[in-house]
N, C-alpha and C positions, 0 to 999 in steps of 0.2 A: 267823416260821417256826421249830418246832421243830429240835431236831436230829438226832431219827427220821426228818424228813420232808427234811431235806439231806440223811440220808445214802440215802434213796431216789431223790432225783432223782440224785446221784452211782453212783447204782445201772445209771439208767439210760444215765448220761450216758458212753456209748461209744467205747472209745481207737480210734483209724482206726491201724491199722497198715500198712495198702497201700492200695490203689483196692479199693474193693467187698469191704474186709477190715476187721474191726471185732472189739476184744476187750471182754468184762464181767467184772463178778467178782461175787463170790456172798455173799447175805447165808443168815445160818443160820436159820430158825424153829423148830426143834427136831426135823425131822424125820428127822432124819439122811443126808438129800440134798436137793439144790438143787429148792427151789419152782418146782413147775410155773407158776406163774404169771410169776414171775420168767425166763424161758428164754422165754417166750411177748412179754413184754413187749421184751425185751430186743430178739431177731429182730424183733419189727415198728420197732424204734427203727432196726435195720440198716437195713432196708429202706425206712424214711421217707429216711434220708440219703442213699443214690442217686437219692433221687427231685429234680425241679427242679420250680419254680412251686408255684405254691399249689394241691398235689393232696393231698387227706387220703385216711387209709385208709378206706373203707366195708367192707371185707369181710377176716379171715385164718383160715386154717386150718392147722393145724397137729399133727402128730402126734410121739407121746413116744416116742422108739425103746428109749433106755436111760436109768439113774436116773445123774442129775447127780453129782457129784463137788464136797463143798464145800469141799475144798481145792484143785481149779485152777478157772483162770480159764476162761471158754467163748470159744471163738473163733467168730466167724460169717461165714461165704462167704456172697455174696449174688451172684446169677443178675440180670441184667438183661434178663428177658426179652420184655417188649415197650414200648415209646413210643408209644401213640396217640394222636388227635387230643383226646380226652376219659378216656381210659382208661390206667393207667401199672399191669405187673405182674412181678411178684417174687417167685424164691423164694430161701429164705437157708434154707443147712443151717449147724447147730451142732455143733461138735467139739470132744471133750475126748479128750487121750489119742491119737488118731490114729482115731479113730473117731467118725461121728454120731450125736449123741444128741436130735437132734431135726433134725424139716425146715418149714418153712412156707410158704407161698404164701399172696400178699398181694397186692390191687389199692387203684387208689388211682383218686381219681375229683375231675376239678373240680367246682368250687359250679355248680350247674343249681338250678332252678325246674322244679316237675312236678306231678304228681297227689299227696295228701295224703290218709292215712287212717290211724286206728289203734284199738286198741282204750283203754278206759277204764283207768287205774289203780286198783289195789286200795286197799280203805279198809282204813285201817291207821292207828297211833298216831301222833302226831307223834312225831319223833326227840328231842325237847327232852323229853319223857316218859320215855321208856328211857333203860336203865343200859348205859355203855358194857361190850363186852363184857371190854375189860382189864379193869376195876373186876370184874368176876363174875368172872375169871379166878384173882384175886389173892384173892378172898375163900377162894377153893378150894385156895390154893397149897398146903396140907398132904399134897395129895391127891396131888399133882405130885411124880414121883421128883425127889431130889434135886441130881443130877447137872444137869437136864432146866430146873430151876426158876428158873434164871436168866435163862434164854433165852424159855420159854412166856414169863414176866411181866415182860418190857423193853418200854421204851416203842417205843408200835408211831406207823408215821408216817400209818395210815391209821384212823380212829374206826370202828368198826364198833357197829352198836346192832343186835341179832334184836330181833325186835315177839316172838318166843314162845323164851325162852332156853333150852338144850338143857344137860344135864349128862351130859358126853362119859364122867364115871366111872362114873356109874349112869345109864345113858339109860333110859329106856320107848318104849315103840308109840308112832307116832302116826303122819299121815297125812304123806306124803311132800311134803310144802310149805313153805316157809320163806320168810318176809318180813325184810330186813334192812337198816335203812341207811347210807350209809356215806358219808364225805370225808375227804380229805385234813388233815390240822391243819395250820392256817396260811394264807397266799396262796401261789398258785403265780403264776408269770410265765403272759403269754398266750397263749404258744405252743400253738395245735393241738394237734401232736403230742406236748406232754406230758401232755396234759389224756388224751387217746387211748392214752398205752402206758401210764399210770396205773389205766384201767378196765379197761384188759385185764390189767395185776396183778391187780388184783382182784378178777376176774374167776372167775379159779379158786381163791379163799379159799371154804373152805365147803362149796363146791357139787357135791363128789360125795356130802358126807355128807349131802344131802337124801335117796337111795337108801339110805340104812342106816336109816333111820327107822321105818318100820313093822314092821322087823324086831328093835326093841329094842337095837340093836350102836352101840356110838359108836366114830369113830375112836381110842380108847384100847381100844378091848378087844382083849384079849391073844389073838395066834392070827390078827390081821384082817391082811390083805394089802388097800392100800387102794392104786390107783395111775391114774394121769390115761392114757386111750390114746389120744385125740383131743381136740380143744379147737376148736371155731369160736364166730367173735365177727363181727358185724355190725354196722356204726355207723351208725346214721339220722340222727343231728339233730348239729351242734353243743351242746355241754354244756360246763362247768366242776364237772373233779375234788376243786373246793377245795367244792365246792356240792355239801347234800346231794343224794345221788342214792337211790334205792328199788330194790335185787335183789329183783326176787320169782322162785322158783324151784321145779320143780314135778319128781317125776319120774316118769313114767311105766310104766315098763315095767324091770322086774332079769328076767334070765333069763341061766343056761348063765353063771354067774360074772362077770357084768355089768349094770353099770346103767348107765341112760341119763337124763340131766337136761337141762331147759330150764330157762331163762333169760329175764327183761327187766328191761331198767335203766330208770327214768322217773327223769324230775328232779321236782323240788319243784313245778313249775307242771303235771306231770302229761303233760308228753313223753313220748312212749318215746324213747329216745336211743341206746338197743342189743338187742341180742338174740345171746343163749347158747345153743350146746348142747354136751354134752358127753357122751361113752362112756368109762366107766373100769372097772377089775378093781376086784371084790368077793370076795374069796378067803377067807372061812372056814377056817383050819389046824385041823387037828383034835391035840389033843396026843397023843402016842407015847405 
């Protein structure tokens, strides 16, 4: 196991301060506040931990109130709001400072047997083919302010590969879709719920700038307000985050300063194993 990828699970792995009270700390990606996916992941980690028996999450949502703070730690309340016979649910708000910066709701469901159906996986390159995207990152590092350049190009703890690589300095049109795949470096332990708040980091790498794509704009372009306003994540199958998994990601519809992206995760044998959506701000600044 790498030591990007310890210091991920140390990411997730949450101090209990009181009963149904849990603190994180915040890793930096350059963006000048705490990664939405990281606050996502972190709150479903709360909320696995109130839970008893061997219930996993299938279903969280969650909305971004204010931007993270990556000099304090996030503290998380979690709500214990129902015990079912089959069904366990949760909400956990997030505080920095005396104020929420995010809220989520999360159920959690035992292993059932039922009805089965999904759609086909997209054909796409093997991952063993493509250039991880560190590697294209680094080749570009000239281009990265200086200040900024240490941090884009650190070793990251999860591989990402696009099947069609984007150049966030000089991007072009193209059609709002992206195929990407991704794992963990290393083995993970087999705990469920790490393999689960692992994809839900992941979850939101990427995936609003599928909506800046037809429009020519990368998230580097000067003047973009780019920010997550809702996040839901779905988990159908059992999977391992250490195993490649396939984002394909599509977006449909920007309008009135907003875009709106899907999501699905398949495994290597062509599972689907999740399902994304997400609404975030597309804010265009115009210079003075």
């Amino acid at each position: 196991m790498s030591g990007s990828t310890e210091t991920l699970l140390a990411l997730l792995d949450l101090e209990p301060l009181e009963v149904n009270i849990y603190r994180g700390q915040n890793r930096d990606l350059g963006t000048g506040r705490v990664f939405g996916g990281q606050v996502f992941a972190q709150a479903l980690v709360a909320a696995r931990r109130t839970v008893d028996g061997e219930r996993e999450a299938h279903s969280a949502h969650g909305y971004f109130i204010l931007p993270g703070d990556l000099s304090a730690p996030i503290v998380y309340f979690v709500d214990r709001l129902r015990d079912g016979s089959s069904f366990t649910t949760r909400r956990v708000t997030a505080i920095q400072h005396g104020q929420a910066i995010f809220n989520l709701s999360a159920s959690f469901h035992i292993a059932e047997d039922g009805f089965s159906h999904q759609p086909a996986m997209p054909m796409v390159p093997d991952p063993e083919t493509l250039a991880p995207e560190l590697s294209l990152i680094r080749e570009m590092s000239d281009q990265i302010p200086e200040p900024l350049r240490p941090v884009i190009t650190q070793d990251r703890p999860i591989d990402f590969r696009p099947v069609a690589p984007l150049n966030p300095f000089n991007p072009e049109p193209r059609e709002p879709t992206r195929h990407v795949w991704f794992r963990v470096i290393g083995a993970l332990p087999p705990d469920p719920w790490i393999h689960q708040a692992i994809l839900a980091y992941a979850s939101d790498y990427g995936l609003l700038t599928t909506a800046l794509q037809p429009h020519g704009i990368g998230y580097r372009t000067r003047g973009l307000q780019l920010a997550s306003l809702d996040h839901s994540l779905w988990l159908h199958r059992p999977f391992r985050a250490d195993e490649w998994l396939l984002y394909s990601m599509d977006s449909p519809v920007a309008t009135g300063a907003r875009g709106f992206v899907r999501g699905a995760v398949y495994s290597r044998a062509g599972d689907l194993v999740a399902s994304v959506a997400q609404e975030g701000l597309m804010r265009l600044r115009k210079p003075k």
